[in-house]
FIBA-210239 format. One record per atom (N, C-alpha, C, O): y, x, z; chain; atom name; residue in one letter; residue number from 1. Coordinates in nm, 4 decimals. Each point is the difference from the previous one (the first is absolute). Layout:
REM FIBA-210239
         y         x         z  cadena  atomo  residuo  num
         Y         X         Z       A     CA        A  NUM
...
//
This chain:
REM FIBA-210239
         y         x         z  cadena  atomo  residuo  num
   -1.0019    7.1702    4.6485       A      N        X    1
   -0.0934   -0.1010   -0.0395       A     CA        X    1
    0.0699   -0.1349   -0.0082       A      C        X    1
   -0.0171   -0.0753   -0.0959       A      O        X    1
    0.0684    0.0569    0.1625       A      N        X    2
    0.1473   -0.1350    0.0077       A     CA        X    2
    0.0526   -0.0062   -0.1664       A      C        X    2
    0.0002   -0.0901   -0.0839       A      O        X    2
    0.0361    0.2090    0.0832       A      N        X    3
    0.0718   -0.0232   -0.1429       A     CA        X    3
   -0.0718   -0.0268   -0.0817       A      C        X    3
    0.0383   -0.1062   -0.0490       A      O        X    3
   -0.1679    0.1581   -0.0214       A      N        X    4
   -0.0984   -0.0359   -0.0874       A     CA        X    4
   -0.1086   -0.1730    0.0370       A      C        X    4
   -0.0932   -0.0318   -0.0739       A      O        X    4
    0.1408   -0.0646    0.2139       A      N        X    5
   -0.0491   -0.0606   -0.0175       A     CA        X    5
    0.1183   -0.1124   -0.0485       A      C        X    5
   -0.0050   -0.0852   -0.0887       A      O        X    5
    0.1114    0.1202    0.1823       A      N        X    6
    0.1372   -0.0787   -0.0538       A     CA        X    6
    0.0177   -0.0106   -0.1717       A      C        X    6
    0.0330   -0.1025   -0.0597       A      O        X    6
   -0.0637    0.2349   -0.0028       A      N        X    7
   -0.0157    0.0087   -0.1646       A     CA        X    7
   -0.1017   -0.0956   -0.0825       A      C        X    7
    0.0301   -0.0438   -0.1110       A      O        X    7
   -0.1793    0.0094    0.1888       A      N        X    8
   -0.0817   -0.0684   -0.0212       A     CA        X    8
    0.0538   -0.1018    0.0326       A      C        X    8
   -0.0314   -0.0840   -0.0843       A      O        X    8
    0.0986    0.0386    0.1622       A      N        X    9
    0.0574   -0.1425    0.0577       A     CA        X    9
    0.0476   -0.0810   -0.1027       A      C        X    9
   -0.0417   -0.0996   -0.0590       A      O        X    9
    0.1617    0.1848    0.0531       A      N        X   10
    0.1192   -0.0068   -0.1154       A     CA        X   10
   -0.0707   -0.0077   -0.1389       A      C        X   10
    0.0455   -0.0861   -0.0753       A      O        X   10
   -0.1346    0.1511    0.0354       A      N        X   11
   -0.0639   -0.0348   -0.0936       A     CA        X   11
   -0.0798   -0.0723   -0.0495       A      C        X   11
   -0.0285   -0.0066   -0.1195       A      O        X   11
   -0.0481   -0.1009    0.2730       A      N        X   12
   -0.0631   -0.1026   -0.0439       A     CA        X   12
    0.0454   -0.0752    0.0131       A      C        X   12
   -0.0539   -0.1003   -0.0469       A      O        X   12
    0.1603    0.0847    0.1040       A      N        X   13
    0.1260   -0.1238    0.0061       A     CA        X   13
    0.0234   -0.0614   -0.1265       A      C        X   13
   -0.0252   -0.1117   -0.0452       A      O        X   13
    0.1083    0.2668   -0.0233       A      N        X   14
    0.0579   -0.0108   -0.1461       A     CA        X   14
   -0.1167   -0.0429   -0.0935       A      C        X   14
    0.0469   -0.0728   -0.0875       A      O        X   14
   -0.1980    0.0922    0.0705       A      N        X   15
   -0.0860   -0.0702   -0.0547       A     CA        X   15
   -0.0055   -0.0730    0.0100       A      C        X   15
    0.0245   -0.0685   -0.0994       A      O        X   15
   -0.0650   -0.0078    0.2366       A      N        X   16
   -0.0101   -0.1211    0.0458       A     CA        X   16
    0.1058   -0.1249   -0.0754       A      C        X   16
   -0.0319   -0.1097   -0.0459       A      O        X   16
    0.1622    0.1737    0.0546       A      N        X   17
    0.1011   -0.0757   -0.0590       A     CA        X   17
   -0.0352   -0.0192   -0.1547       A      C        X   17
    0.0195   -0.1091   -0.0535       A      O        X   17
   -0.0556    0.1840    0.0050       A      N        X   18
   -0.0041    0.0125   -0.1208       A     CA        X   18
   -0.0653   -0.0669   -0.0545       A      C        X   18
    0.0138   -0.0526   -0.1104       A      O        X   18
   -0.1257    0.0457    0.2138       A      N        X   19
   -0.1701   -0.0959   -0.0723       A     CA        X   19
    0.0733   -0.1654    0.0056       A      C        X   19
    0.0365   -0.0670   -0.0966       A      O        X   19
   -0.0303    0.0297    0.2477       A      N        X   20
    0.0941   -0.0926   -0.0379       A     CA        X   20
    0.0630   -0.0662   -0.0899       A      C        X   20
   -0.0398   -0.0927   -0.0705       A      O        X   20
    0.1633    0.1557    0.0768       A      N        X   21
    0.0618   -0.0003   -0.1245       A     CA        X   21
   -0.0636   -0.0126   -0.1861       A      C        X   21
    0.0339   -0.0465   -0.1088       A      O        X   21
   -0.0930    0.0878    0.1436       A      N        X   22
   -0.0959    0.0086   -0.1958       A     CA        X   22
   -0.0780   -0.1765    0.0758       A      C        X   22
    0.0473   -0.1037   -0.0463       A      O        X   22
   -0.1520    0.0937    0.1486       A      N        X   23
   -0.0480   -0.1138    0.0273       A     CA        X   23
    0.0746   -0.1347    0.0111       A      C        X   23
   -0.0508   -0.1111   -0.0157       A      O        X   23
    0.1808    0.1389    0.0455       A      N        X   24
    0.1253   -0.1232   -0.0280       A     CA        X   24
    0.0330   -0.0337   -0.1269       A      C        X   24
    0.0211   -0.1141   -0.0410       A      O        X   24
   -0.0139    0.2944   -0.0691       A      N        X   25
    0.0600   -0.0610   -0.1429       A     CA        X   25
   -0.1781   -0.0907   -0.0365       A      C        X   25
   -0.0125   -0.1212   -0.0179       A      O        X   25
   -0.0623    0.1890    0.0167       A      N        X   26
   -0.1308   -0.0911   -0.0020       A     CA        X   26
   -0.0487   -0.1553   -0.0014       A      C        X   26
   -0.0574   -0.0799   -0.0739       A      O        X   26
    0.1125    0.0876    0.1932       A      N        X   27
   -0.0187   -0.1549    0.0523       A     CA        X   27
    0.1132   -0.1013   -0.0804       A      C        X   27
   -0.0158   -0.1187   -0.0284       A      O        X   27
    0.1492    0.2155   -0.0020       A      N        X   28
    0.0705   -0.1101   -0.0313       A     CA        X   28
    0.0001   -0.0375   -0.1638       A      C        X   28
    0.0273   -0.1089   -0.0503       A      O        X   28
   -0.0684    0.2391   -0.0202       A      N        X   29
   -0.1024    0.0202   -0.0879       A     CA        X   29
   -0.0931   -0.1363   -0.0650       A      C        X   29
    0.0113   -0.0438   -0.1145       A      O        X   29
   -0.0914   -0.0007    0.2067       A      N        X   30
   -0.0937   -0.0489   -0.0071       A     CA        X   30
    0.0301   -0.1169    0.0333       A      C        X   30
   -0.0727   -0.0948   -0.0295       A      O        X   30
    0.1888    0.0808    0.0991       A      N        X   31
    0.0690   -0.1622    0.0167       A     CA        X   31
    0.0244   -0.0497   -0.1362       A      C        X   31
   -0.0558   -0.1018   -0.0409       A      O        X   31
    0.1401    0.1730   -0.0328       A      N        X   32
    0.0504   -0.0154   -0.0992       A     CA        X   32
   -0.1059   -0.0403   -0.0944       A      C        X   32
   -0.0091   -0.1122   -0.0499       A      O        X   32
   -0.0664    0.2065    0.0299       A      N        X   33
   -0.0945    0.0168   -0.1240       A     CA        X   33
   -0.0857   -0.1907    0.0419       A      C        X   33
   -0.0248   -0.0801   -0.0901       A      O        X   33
    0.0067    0.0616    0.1876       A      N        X   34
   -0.0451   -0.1364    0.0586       A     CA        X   34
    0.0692   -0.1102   -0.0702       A      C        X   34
   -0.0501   -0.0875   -0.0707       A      O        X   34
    0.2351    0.1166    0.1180       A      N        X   35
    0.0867   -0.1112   -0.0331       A     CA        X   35
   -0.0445   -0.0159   -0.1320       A      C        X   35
   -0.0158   -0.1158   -0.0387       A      O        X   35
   -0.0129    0.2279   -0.0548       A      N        X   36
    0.0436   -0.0029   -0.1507       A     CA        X   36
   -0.1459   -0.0721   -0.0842       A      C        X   36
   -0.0068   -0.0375   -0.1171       A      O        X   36
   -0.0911    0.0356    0.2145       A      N        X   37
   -0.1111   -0.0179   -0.0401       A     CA        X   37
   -0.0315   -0.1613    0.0047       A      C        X   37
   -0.0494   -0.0784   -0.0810       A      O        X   37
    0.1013    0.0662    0.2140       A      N        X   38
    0.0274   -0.1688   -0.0129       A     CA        X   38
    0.0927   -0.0815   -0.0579       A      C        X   38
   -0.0082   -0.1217   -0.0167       A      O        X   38
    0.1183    0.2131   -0.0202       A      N        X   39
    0.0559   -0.0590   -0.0597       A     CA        X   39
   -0.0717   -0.0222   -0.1884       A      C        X   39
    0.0459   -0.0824   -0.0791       A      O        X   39
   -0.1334    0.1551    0.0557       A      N        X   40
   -0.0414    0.0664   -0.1127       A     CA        X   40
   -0.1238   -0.1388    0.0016       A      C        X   40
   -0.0060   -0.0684   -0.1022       A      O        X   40
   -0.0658    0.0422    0.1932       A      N        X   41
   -0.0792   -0.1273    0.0024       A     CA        X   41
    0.0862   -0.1304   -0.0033       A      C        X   41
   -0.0439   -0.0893   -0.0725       A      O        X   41
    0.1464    0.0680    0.1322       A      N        X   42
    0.0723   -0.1065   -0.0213       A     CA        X   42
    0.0396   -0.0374   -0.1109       A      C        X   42
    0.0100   -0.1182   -0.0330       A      O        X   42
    0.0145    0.2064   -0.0308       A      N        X   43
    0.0367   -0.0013   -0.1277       A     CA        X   43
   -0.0823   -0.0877   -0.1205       A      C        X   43
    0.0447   -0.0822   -0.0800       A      O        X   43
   -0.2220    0.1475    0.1050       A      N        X   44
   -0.0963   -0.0655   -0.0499       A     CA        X   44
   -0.0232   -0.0780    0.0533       A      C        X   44
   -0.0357   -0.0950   -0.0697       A      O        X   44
    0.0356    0.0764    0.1809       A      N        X   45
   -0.0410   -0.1461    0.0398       A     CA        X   45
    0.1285   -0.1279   -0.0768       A      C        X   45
   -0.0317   -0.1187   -0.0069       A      O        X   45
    0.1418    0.1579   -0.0333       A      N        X   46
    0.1018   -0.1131   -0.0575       A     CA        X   46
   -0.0734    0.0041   -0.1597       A      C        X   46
   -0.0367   -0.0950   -0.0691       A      O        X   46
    0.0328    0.1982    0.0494       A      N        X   47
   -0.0350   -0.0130   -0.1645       A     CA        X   47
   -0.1446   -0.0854   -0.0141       A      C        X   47
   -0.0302   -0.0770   -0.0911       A      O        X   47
   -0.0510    0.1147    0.2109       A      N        X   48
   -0.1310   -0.1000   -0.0832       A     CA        X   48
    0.0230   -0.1752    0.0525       A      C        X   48
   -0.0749   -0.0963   -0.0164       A      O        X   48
    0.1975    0.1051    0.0778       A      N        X   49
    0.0242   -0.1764   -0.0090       A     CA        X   49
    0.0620   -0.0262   -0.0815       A      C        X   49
   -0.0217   -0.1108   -0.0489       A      O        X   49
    0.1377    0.1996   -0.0148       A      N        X   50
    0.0302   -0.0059   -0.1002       A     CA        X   50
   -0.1187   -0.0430   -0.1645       A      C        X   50
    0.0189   -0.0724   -0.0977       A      O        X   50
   -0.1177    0.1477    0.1343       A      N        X   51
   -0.0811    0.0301   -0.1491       A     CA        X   51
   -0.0887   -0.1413    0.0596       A      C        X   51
   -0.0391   -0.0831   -0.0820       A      O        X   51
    0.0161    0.0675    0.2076       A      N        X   52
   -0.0519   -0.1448    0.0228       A     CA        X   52
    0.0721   -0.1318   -0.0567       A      C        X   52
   -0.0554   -0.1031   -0.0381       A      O        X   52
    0.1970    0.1328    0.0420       A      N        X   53
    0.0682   -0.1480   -0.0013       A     CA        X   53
   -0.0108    0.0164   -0.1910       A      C        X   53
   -0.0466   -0.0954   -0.0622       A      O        X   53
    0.0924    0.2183   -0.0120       A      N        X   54
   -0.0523    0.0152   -0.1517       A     CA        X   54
   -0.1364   -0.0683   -0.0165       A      C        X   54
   -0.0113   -0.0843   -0.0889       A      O        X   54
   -0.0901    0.1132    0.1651       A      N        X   55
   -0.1789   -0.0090   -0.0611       A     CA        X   55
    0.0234   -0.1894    0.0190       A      C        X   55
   -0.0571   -0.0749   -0.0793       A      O        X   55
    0.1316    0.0282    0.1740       A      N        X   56
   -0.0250   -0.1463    0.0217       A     CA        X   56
    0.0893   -0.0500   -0.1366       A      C        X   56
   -0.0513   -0.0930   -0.0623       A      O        X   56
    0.1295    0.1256    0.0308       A      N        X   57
    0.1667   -0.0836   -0.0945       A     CA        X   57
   -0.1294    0.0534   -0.0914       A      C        X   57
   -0.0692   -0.1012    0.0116       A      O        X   57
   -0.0054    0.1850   -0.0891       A      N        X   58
   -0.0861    0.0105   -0.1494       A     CA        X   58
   -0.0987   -0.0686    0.0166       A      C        X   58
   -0.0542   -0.0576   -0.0944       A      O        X   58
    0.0096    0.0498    0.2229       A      N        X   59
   -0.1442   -0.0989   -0.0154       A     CA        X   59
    0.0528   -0.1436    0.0172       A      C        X   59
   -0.0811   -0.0903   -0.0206       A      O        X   59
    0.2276    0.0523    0.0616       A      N        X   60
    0.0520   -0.1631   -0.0371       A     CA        X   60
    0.0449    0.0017   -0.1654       A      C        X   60
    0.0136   -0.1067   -0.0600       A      O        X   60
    0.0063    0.2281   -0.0021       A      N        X   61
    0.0526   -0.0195   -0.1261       A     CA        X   61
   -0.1047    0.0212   -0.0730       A      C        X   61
    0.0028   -0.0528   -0.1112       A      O        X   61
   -0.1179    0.1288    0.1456       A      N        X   62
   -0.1497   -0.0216   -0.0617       A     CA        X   62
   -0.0627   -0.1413   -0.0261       A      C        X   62
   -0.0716   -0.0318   -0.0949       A      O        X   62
    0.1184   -0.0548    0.2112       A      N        X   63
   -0.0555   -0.1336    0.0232       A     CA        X   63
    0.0512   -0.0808   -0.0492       A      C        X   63
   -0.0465   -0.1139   -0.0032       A      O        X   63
    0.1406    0.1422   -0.0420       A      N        X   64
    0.0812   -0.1269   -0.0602       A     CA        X   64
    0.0205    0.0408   -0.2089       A      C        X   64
    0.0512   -0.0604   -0.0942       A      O        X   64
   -0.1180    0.1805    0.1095       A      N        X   65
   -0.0093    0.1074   -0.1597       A     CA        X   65
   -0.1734   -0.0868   -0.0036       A      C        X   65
   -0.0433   -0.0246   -0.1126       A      O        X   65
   -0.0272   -0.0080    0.2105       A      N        X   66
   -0.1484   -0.0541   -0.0500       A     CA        X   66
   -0.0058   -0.1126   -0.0228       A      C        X   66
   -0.0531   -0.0584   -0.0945       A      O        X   66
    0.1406   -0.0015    0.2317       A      N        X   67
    0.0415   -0.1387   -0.0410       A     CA        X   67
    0.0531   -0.0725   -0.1535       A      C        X   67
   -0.0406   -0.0990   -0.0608       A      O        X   67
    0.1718    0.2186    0.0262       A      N        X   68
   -0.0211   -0.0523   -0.1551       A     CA        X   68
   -0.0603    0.0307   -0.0667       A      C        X   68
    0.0185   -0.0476   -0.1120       A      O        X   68
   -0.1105    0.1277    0.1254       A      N        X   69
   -0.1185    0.0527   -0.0969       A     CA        X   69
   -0.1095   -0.1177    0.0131       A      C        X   69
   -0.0498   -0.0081   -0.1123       A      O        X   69
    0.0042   -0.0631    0.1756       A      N        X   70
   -0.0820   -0.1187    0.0799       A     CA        X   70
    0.0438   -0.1440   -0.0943       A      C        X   70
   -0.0730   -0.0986   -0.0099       A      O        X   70
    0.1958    0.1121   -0.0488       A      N        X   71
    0.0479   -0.1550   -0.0075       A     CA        X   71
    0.0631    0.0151   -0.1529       A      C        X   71
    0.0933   -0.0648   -0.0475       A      O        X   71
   -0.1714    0.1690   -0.0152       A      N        X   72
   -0.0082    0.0100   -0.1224       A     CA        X   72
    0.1151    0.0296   -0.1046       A      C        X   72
    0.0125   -0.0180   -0.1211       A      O        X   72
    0.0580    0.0659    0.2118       A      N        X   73
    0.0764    0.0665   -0.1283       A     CA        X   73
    0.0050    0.1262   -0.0662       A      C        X   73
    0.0696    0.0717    0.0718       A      O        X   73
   -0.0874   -0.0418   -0.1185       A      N        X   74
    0.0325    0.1292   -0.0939       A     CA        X   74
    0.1396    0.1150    0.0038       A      C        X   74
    0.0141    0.0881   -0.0848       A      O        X   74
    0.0680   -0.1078    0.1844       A      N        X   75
    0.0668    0.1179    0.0530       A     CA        X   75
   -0.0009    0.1428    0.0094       A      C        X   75
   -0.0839    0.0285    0.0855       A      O        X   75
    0.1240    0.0501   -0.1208       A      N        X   76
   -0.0427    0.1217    0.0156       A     CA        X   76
   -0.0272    0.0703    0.1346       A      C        X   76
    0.0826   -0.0269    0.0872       A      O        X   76
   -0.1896    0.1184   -0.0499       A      N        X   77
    0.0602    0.0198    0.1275       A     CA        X   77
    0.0945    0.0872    0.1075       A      C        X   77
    0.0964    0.0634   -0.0430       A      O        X   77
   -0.1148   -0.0640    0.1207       A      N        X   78
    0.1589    0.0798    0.0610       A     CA        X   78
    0.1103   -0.0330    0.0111       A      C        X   78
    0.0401   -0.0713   -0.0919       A      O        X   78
    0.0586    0.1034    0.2016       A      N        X   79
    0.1209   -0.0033   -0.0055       A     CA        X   79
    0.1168    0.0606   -0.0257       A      C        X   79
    0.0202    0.1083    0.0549       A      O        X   79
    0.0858   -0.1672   -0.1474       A      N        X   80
    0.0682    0.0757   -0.0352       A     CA        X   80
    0.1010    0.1244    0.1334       A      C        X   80
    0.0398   -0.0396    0.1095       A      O        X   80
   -0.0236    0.1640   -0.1553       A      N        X   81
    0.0421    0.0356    0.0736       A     CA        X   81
   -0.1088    0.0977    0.1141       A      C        X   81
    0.0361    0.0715    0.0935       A      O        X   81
   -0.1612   -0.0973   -0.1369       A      N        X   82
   -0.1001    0.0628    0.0760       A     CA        X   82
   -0.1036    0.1066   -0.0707       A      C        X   82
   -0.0960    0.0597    0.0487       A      O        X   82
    0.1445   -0.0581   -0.1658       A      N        X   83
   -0.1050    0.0703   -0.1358       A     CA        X   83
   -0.1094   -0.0197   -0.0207       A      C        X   83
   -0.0795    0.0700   -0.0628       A      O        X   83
    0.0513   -0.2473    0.1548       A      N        X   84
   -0.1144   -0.0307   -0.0611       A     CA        X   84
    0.0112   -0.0978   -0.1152       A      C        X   84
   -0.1030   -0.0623   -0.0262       A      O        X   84
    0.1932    0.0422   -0.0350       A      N        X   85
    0.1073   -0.1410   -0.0722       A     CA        X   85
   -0.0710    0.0333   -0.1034       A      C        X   85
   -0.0321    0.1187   -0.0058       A      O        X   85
   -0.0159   -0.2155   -0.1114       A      N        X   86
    0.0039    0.0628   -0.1452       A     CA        X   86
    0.0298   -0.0692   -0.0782       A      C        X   86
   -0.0512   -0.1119    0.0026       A      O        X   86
    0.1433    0.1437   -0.1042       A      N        X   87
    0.0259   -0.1207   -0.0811       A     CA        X   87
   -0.0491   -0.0323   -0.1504       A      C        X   87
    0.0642    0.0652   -0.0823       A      O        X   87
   -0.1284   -0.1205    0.0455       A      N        X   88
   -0.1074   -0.0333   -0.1465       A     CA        X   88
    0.1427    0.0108   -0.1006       A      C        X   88
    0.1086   -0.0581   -0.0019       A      O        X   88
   -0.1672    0.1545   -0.0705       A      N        X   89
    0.0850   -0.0520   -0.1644       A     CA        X   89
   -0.0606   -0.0915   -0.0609       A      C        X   89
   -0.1114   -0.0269    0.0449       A      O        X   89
    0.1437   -0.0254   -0.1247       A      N        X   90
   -0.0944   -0.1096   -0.0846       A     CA        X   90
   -0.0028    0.0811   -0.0941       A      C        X   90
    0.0868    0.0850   -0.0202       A      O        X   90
   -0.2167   -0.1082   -0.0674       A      N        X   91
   -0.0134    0.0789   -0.1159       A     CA        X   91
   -0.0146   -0.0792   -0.1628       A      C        X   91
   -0.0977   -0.0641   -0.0387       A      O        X   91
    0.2432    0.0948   -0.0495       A      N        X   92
    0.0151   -0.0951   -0.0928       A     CA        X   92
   -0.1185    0.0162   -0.0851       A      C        X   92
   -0.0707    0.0934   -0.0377       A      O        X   92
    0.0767   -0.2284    0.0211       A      N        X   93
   -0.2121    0.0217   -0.1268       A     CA        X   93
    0.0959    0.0214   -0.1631       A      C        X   93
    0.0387    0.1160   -0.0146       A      O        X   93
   -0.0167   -0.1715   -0.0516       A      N        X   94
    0.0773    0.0459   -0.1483       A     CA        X   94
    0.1470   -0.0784   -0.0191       A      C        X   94
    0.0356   -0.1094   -0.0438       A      O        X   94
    0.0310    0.2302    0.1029       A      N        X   95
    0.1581   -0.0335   -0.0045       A     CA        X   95
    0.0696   -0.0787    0.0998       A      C        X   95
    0.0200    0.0575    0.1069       A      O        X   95
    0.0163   -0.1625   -0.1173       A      N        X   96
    0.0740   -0.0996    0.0707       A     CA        X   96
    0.0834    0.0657    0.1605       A      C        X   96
    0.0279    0.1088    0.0505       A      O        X   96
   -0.0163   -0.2378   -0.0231       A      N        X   97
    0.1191    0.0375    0.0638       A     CA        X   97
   -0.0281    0.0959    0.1843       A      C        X   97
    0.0673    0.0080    0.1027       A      O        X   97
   -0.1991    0.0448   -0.1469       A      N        X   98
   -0.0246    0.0824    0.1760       A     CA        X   98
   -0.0524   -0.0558    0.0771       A      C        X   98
    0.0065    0.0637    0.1051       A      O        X   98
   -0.0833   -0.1931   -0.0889       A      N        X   99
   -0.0126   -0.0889    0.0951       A     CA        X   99
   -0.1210   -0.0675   -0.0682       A      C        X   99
   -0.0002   -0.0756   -0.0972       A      O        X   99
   -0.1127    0.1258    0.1789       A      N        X  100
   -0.1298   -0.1007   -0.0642       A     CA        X  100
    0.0300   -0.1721    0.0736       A      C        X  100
    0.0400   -0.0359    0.1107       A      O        X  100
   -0.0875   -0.0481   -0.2500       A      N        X  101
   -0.0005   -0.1064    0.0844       A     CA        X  101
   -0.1404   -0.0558   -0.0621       A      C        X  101
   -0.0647    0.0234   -0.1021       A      O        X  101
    0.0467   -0.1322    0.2462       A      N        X  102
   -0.1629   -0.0343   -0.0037       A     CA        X  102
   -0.0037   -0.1355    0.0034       A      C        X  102
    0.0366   -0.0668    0.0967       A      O        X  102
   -0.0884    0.0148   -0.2196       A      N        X  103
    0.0005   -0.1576   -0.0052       A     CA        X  103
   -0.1156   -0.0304    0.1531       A      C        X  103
   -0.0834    0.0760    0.0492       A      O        X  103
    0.1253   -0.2200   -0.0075       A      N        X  104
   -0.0684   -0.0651    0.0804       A     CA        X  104
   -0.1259   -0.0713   -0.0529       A      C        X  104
   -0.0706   -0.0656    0.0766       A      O        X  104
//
């Protein structure tokens, strides 16, 4: 009877170890998957100050795009370089040289 409990012994030992063992790769597992996750929020958290410090620089270049819209000139709108730019052809009325001109 010794021997068959010593066998049970030995055998819940070697489980025992085992469970362990799988509960360590687990845990460290789950460290990781943590690190990667915060690192994975940090990430967004830089980009929306990023897309913050963008939303502020268009709404100063909005303001200063109304501003000359406000003080009457006729500019096109947009900036070059932003694909909101546009540039007017003039359209010749009969012949001449490409360039409407407008008496005062």
């Amino acid at each position: 009877m010794d021997d068959e409990s010593s066998f049970f012994e030995r055998e819940r030992d070697r489980l025992t170890a085992e469970i362990t063992t799988g509960f360590e790769e687990l845990l460290s597992s789950s460290n990781n998957l943590n690190r990667k996750l915060e690192e994975v929020l940090g990430m967004t958290r830089e980009y929306e100050t990023i897309a913050a410090l963008w939303q502020s620089f268009h709404e100063l270049m909005r303001g200063h795009r109304d501003e000359d819209d406000n003080s009457g000139e006729a500019d096109p709108h947009g900036l070059p370089g932003t694909g909101g730019h546009v540039l007017t052809a003039s359209k010749s009325g009969s012949g001449g040289g490409g360039e409407q001109q407008h008496e005062a």
